[in-house]
PASEBA-1860 file (N, C-alpha, C; in nm, 3 decimals):
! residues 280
1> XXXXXXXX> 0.084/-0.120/0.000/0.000/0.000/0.000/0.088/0.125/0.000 ~ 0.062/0.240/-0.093/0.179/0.371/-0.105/0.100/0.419/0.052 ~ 0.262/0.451/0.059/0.224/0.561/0.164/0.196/0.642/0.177 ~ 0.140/0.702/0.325/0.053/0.835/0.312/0.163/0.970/0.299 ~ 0.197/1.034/0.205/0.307/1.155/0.196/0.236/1.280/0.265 ~ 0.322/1.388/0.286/0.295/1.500/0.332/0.107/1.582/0.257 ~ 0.065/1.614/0.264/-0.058/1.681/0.184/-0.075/1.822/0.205 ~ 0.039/1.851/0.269/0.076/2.018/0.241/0.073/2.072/0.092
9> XXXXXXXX> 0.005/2.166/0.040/0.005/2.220/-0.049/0.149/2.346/-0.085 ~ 0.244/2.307/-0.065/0.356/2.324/-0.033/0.459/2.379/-0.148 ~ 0.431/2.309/-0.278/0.494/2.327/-0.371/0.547/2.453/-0.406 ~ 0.362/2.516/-0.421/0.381/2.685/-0.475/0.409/2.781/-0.380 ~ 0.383/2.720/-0.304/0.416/2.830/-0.109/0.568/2.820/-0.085 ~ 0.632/2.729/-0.038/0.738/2.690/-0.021/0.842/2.738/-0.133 ~ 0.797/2.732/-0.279/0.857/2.723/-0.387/0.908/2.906/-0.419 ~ 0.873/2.976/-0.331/0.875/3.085/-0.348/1.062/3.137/-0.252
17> XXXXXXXX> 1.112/3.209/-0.341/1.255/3.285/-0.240/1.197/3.347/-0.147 ~ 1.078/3.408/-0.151/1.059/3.533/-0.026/1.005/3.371/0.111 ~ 0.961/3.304/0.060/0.896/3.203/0.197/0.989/3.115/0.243 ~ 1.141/3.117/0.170/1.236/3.048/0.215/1.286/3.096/0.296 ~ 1.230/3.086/0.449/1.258/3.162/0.621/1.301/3.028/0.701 ~ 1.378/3.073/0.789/1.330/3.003/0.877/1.221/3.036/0.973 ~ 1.143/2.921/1.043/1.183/2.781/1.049/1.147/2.671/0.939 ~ 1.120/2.729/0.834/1.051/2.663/0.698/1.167/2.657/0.669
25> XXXXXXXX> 1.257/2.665/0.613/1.389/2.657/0.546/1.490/2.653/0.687 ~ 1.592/2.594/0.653/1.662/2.615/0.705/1.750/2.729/0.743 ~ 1.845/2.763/0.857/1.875/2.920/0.928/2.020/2.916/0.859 ~ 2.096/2.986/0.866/2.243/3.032/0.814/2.299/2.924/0.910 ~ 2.290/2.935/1.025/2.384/2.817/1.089/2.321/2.703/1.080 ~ 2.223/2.656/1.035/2.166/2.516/1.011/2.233/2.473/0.885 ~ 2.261/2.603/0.791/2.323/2.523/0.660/2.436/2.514/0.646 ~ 2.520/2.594/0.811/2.618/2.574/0.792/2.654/2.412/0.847
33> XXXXXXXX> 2.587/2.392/0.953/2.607/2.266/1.001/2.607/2.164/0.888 ~ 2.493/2.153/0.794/2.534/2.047/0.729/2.631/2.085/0.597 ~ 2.666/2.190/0.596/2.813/2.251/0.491/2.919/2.167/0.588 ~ 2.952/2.135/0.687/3.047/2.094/0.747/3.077/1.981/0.728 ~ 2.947/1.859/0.750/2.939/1.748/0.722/2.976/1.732/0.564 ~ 2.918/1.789/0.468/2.983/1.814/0.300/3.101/1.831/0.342 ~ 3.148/1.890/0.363/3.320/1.898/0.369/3.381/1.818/0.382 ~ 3.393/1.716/0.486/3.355/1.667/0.549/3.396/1.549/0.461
41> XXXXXXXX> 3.294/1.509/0.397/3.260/1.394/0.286/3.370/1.430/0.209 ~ 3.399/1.580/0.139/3.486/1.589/0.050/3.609/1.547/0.051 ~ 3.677/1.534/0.212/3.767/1.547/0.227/3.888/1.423/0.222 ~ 3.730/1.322/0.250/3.784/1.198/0.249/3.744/1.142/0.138 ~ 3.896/1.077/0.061/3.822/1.010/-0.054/3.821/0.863/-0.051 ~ 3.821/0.810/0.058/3.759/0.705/0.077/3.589/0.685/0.112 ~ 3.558/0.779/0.124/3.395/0.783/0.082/3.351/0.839/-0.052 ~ 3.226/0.764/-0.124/3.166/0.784/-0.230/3.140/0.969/-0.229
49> XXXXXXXX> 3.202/1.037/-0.284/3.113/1.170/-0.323/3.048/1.204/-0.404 ~ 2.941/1.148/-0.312/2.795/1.187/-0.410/2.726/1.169/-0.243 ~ 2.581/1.231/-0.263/2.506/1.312/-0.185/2.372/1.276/-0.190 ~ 2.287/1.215/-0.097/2.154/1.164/-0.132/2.091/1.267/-0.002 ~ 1.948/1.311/-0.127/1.905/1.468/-0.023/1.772/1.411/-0.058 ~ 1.659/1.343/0.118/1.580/1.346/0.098/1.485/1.416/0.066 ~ 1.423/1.428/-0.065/1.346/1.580/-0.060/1.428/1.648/-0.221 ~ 1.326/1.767/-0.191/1.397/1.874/-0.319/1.474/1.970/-0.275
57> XXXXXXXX> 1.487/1.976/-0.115/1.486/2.100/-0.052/1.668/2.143/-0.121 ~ 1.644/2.294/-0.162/1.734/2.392/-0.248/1.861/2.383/-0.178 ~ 1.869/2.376/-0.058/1.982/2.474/0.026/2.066/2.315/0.073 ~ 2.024/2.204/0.093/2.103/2.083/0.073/2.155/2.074/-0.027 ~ 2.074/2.054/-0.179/2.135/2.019/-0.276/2.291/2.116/-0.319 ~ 2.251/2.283/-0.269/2.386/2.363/-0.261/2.487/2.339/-0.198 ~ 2.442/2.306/-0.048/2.554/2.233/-0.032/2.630/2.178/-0.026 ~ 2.563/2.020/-0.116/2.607/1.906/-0.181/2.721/1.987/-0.251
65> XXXXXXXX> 2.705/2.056/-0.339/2.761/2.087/-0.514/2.867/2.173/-0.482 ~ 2.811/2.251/-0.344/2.947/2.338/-0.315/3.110/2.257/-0.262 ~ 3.028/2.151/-0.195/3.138/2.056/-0.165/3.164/1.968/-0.282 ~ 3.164/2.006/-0.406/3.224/1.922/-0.533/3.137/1.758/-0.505 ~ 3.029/1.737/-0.441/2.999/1.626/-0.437/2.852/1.628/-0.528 ~ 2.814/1.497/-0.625/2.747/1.498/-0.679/2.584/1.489/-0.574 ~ 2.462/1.558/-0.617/2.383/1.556/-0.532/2.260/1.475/-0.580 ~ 2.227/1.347/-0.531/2.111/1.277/-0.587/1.955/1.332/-0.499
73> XXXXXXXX> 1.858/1.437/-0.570/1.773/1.462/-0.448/1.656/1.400/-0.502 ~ 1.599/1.331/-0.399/1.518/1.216/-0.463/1.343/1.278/-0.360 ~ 1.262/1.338/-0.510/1.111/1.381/-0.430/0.997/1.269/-0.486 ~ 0.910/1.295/-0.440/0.753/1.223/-0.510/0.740/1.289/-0.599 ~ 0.771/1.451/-0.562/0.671/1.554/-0.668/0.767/1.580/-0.760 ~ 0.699/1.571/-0.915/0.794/1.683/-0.986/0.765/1.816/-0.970 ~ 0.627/1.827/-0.945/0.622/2.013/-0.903/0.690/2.039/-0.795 ~ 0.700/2.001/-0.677/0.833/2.045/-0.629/0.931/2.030/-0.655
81> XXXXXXXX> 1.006/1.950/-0.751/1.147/1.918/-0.777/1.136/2.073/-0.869 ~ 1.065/2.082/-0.930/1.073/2.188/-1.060/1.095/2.278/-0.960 ~ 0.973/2.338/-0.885/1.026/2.476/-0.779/1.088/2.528/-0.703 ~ 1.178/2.412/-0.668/1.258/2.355/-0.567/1.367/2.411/-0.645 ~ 1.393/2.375/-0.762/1.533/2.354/-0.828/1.568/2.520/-0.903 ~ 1.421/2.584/-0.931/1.489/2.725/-0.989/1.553/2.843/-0.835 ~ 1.540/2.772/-0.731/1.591/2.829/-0.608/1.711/2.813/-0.569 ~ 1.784/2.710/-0.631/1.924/2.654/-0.608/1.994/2.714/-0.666
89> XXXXXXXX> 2.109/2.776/-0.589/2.241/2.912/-0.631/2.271/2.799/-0.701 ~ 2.303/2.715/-0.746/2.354/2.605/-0.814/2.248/2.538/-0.936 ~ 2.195/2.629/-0.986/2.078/2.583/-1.055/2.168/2.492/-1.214 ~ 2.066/2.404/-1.220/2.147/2.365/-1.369/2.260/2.270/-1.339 ~ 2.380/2.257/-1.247/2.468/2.246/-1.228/2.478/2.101/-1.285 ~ 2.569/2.070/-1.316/2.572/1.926/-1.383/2.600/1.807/-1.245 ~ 2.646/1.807/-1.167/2.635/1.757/-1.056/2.489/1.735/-0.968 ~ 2.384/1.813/-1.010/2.228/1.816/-0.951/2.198/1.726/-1.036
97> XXXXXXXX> 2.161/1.595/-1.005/2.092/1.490/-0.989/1.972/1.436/-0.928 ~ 1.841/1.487/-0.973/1.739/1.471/-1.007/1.624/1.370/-1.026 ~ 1.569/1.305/-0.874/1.472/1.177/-0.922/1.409/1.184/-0.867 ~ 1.238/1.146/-0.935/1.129/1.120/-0.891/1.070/1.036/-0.862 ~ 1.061/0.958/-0.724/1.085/0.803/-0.666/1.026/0.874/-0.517 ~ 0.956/0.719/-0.529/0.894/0.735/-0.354/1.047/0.708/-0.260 ~ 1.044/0.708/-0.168/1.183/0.668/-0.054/1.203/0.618/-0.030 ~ 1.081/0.548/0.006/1.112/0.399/0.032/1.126/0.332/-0.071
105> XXXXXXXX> 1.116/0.325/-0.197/1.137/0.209/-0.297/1.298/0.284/-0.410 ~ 1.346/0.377/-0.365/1.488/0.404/-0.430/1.555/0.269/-0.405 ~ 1.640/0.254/-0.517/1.756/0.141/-0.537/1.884/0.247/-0.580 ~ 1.954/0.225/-0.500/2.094/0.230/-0.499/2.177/0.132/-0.507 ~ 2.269/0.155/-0.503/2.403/-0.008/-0.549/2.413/0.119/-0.344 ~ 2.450/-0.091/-0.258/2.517/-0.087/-0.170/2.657/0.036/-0.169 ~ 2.664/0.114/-0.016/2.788/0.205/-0.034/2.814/0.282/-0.125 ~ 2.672/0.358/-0.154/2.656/0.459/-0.292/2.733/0.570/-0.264
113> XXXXXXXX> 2.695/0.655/-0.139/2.697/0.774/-0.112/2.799/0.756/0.037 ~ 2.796/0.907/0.055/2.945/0.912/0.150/2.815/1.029/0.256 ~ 2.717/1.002/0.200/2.647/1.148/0.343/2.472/1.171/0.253 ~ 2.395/1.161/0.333/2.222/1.162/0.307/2.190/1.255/0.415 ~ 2.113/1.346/0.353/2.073/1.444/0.421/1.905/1.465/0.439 ~ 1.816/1.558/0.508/1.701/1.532/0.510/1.674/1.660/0.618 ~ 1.587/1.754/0.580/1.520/1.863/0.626/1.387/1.841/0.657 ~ 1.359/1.805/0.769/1.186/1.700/0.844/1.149/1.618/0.753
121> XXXXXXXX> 1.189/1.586/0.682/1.165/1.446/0.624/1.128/1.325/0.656 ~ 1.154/1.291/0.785/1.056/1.178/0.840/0.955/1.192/0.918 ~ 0.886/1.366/0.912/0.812/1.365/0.929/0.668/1.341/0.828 ~ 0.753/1.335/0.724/0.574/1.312/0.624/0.551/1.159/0.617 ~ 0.628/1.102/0.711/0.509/0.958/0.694/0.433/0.948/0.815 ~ 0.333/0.839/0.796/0.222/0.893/0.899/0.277/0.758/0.979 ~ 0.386/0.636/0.962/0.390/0.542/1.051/0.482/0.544/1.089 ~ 0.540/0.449/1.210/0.713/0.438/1.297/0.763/0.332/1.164
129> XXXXXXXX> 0.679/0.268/1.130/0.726/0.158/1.024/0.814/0.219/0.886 ~ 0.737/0.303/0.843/0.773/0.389/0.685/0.903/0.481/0.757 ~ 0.898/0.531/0.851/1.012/0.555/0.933/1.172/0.469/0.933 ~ 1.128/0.361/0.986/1.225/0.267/1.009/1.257/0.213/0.839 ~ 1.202/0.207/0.785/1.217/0.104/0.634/1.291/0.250/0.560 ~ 1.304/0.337/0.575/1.327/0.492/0.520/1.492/0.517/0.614 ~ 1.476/0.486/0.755/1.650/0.475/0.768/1.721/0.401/0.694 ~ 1.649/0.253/0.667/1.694/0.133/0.635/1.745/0.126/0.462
137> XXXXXXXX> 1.701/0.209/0.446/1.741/0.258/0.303/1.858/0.353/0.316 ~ 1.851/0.437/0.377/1.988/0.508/0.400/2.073/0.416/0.505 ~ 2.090/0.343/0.587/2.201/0.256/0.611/2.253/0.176/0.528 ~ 2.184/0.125/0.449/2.264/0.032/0.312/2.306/0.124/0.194 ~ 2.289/0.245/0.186/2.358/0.319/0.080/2.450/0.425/0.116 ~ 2.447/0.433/0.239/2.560/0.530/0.268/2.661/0.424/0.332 ~ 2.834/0.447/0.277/2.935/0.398/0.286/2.971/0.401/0.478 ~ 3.034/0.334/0.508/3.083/0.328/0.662/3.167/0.446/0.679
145> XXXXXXXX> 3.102/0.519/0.813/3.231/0.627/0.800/3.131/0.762/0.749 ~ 3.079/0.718/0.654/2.960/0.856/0.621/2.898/0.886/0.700 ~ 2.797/1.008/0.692/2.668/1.045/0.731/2.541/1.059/0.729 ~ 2.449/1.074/0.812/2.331/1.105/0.798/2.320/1.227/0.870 ~ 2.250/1.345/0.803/2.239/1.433/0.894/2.089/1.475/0.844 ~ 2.026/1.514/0.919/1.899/1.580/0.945/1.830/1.656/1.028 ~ 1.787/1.771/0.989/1.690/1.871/1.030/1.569/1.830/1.071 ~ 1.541/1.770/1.223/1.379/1.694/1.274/1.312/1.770/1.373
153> XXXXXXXX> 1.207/1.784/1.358/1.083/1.792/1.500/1.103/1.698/1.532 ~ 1.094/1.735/1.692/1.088/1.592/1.780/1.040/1.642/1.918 ~ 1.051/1.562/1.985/0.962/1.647/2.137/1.044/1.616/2.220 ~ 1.134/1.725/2.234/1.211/1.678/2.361/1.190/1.646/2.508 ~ 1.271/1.569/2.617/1.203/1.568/2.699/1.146/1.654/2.800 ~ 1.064/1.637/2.899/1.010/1.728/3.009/0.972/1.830/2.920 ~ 0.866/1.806/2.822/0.831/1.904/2.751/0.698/1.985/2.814 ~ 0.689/2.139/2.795/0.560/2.168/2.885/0.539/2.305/2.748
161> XXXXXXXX> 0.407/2.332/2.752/0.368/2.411/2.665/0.231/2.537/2.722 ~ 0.156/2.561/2.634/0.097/2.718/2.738/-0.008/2.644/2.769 ~ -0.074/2.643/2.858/-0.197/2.579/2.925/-0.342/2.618/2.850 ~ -0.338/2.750/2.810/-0.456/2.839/2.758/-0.398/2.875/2.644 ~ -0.522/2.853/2.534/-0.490/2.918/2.377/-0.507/3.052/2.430 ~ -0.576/3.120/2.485/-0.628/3.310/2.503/-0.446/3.315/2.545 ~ -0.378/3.287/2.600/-0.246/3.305/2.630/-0.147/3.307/2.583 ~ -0.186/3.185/2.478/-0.076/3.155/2.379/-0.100/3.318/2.269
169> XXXXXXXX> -0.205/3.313/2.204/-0.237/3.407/2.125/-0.193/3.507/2.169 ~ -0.248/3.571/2.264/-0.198/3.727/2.353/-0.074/3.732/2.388 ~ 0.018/3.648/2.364/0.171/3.621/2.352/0.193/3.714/2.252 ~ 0.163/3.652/2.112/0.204/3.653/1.986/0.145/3.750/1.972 ~ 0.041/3.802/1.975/-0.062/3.966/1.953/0.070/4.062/2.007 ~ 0.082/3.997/2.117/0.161/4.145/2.181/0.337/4.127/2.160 ~ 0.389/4.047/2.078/0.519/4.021/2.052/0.627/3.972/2.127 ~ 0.552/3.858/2.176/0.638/3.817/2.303/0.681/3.660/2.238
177> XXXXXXXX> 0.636/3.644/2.136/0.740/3.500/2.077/0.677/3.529/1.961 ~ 0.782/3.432/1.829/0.746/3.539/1.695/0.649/3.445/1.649 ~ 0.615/3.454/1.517/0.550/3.388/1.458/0.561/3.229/1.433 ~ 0.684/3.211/1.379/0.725/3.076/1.433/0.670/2.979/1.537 ~ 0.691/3.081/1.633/0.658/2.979/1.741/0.543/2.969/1.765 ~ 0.432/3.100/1.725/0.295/3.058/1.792/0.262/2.932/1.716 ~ 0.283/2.940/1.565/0.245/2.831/1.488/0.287/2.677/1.544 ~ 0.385/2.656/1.567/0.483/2.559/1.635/0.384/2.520/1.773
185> XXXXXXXX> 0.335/2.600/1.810/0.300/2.552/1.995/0.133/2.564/1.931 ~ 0.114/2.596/1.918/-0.071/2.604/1.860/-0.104/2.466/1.764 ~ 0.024/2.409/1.625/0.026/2.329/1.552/0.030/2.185/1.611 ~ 0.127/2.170/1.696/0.205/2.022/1.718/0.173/1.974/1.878 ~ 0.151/2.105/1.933/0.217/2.151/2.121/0.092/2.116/2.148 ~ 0.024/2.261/2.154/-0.079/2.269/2.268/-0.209/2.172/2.248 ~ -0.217/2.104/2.163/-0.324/2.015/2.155/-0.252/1.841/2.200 ~ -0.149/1.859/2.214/-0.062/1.744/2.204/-0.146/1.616/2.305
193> XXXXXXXX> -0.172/1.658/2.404/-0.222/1.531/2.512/-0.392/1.498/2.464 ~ -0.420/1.535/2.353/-0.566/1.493/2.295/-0.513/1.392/2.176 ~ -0.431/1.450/2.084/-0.408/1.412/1.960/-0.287/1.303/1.948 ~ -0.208/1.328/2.049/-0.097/1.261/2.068/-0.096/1.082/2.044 ~ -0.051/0.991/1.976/-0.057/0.844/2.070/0.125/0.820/2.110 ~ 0.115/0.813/2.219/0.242/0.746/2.272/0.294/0.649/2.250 ~ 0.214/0.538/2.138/0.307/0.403/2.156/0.345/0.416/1.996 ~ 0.247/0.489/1.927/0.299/0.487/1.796/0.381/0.643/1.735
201> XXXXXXXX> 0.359/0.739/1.833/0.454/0.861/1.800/0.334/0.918/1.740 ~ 0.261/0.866/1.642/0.092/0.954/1.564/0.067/1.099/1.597 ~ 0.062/1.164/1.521/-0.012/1.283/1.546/-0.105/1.332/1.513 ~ -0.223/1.350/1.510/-0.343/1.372/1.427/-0.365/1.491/1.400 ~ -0.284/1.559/1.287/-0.283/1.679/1.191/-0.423/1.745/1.193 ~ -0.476/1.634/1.083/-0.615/1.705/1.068/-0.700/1.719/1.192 ~ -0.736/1.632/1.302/-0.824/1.705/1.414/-0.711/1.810/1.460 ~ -0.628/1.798/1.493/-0.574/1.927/1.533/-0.622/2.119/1.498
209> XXXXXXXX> -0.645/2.076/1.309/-0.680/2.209/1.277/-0.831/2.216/1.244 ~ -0.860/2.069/1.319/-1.035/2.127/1.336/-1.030/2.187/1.518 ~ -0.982/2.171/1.583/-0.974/2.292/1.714/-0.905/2.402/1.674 ~ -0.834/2.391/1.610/-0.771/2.543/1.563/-0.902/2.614/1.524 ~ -0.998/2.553/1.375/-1.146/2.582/1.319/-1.209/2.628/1.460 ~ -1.218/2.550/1.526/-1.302/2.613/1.689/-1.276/2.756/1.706 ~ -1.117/2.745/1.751/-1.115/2.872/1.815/-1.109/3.023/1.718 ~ -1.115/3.001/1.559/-1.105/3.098/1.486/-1.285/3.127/1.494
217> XXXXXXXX> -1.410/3.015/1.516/-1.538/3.026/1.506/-1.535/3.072/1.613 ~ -1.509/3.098/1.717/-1.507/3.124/1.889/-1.476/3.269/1.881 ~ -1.416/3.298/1.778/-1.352/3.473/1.783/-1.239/3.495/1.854 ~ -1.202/3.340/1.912/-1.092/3.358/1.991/-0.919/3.358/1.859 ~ -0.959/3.349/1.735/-0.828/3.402/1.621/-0.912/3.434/1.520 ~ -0.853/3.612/1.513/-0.862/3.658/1.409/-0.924/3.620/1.272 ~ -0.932/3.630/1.162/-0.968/3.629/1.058/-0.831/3.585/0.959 ~ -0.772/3.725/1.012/-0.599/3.737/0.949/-0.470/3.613/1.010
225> XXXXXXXX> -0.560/3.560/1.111/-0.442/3.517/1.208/-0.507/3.348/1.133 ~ -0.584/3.328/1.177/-0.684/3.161/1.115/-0.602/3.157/0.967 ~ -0.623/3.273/0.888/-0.585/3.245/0.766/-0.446/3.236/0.705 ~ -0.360/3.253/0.819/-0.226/3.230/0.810/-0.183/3.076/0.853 ~ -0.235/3.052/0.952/-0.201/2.907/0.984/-0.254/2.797/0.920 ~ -0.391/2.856/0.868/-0.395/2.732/0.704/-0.337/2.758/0.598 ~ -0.245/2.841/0.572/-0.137/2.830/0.513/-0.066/2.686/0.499 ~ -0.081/2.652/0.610/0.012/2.477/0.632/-0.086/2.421/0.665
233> XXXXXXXX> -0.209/2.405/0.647/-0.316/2.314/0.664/-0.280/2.168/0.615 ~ -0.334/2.018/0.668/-0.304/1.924/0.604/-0.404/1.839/0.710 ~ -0.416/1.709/0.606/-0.533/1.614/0.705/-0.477/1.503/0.667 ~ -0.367/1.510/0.759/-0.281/1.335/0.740/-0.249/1.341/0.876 ~ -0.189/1.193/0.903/-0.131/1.203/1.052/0.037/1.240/1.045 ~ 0.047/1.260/1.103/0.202/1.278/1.109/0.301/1.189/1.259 ~ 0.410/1.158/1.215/0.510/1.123/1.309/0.580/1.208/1.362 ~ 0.580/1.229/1.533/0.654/1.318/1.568/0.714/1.200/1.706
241> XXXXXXXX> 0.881/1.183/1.674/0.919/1.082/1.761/0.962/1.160/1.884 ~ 0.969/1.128/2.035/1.032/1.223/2.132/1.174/1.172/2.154 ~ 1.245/1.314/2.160/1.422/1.298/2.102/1.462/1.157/2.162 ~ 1.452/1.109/2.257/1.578/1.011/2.329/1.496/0.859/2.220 ~ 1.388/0.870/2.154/1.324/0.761/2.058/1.360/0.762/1.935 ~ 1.356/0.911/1.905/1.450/0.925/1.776/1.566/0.886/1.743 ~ 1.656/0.939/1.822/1.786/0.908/1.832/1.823/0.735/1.849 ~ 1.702/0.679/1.930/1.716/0.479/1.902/1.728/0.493/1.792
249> XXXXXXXX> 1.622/0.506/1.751/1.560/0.460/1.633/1.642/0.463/1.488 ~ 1.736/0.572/1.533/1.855/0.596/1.408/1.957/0.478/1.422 ~ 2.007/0.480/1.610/2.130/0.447/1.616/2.092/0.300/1.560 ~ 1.973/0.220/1.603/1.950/0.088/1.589/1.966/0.033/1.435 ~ 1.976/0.123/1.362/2.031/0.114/1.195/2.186/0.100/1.199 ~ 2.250/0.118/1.275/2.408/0.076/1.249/2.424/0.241/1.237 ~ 2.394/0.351/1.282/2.478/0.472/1.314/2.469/0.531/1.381 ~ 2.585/0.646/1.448/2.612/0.672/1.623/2.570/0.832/1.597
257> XXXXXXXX> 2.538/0.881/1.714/2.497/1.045/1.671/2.645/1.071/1.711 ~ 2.666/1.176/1.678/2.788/1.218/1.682/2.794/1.395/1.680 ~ 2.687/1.428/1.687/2.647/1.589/1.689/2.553/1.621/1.724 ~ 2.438/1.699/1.788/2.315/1.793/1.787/2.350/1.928/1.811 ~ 2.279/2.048/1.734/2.304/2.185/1.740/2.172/2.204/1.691 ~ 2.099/2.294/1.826/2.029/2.372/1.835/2.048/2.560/1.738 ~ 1.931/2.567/1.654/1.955/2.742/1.695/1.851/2.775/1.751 ~ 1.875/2.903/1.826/1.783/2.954/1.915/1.739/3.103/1.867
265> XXXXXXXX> 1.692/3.163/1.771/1.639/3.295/1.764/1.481/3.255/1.859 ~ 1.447/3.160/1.800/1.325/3.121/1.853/1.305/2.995/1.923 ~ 1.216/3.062/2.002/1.110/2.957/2.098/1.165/2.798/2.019 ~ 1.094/2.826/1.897/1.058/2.686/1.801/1.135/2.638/1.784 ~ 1.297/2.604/1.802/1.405/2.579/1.817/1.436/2.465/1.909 ~ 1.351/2.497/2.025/1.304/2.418/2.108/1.285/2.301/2.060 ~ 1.197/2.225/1.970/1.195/2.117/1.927/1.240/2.099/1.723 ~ 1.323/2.203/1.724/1.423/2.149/1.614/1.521/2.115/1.613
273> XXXXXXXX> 1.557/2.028/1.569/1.655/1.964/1.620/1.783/1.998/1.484 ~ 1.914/1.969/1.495/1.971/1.899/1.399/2.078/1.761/1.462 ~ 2.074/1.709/1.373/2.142/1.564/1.464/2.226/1.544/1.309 ~ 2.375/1.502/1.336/2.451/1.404/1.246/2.468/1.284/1.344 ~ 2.482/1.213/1.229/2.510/1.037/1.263/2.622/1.014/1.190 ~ 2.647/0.891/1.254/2.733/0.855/1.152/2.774/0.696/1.156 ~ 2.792/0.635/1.024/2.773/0.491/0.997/2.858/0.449/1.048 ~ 2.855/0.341/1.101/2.977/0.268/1.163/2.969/0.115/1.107
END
């Protein structure tokens, strides 16, 4: 059965330079982190250089190419690969390598790549299973010694969030955490102990933004404010693993973390993570 993918309408939103922000895109030091890991790869030529980037996302594949390594970025969509790709300072580049393949069913030759990268990418499947079969594909194609690095939501521990939406909102009305974050704690957070399941990680997207629907009918959000956060509307479930599960869940594929770096402009930072691994 295909799996359930992201149902963000994302392409033409995302696909835009002015919406490439963080926390939607990655931050200057997020790309530097995985510019390091490219280097990294380059340096040793006992790893394959070449570059497997789950996704279309622009600012991996640059980094790939800046580090002279060939970049395989492998989406569902061609409309995002297309919108994706006129954003890349590296547009054209003969090294951008280009495929339209679900993730789980890519074939690689064993010890392809020297480093696989991924910007929330395991968050668009809705199971721990499509999860696990999706590392399992990047442990057999990245060489020993390589990387995995990725940009994840995750819920770290002793996590606590605002008790009252009137609070959360009157935060953000009055500029006391930015936009980012109200979305972030209103989206994933504050509904979390309704929507949540604990044994499978599940998140239930779509009821989520039918209480969001509540409180915009309640008068308790705006007009302007409702119509920004369905901006990212979607009615799938989503996986959101909590960090010390995540981090199994990688190492149990045969690779060790070997990094996490937080940035902090924002709140929402809080549960972004970046993590390298690395194959052993």
């Amino acid at each position: 059965m295909q799996h359930k993918t992201q149902g963000w309408e994302i392409a033409e939103k995302r696909g835009k330079r002015k919406n490439r922000i963080p926390p939607f895109a990655p931050s200057k030091n997020e790309i530097t982190f995985y510019q390091k890991y490219n280097n990294k790869v380059a340096k040793d030529k006992n790893l394959p250089q070449r570059a497997l980037i789950l996704g279309a996302t622009p600012e991996l594949r640059d980094c790939a190419i800046k580090s002279e390594l060939e970049s395989y970025a492998v989406d569902i969509s061609q409309e995002m690969m297309d919108k994706f790709s006129l954003l890349m300072k590296y547009h054209n580049h003969p090294l951008d390598k280009r495929i339209i393949q679900d993730w789980l069913k890519i074939k690689f030759p064993k010890d392809y790549f020297g480093i696989a990268m991924g910007d929330g990418s395991l968050i668009n499947f809705a199971t721990r299973k499509e999860n696990n079969t999706c590392i399992k594909v990047c442990a057999k194609t990245i060489k020993r010694g390589g990387y995995l690095i990725l940009r994840q939501v995750v819920y770290p521990q002793n996590l606590q969030s605002y008790k009252s939406a009137e609070r959360l909102i009157n935060d953000y009305r009055n500029k006391k955490i930015s936009w980012e974050d109200f979305f972030m704690e209103l989206r994933i957070v504050f509904y979390k102990d309704k929507l949540y399941n604990k044994k499978t990680f599940q998140f239930n997207a779509g009821k989520s933004f039918k209480m969001i629907d509540k409180l915009f009918e309640n008068k308790i959000l705006t007009k302007k404010e409702y119509e920004k956060i369905n901006t990212f509307r979607n009615n799938i479930t989503n996986i959101f693993y909590p960090e010390n599960n995540f981090i199994k869940m990688i190492e149990s594929k045969g690779f060790k973390l070997t990094a996490k770096f937080h940035d902090k402009p924002h709140r929402f930072f809080k549960y972004l993570y970046m993590m390298a691994f690395r194959k052993t």
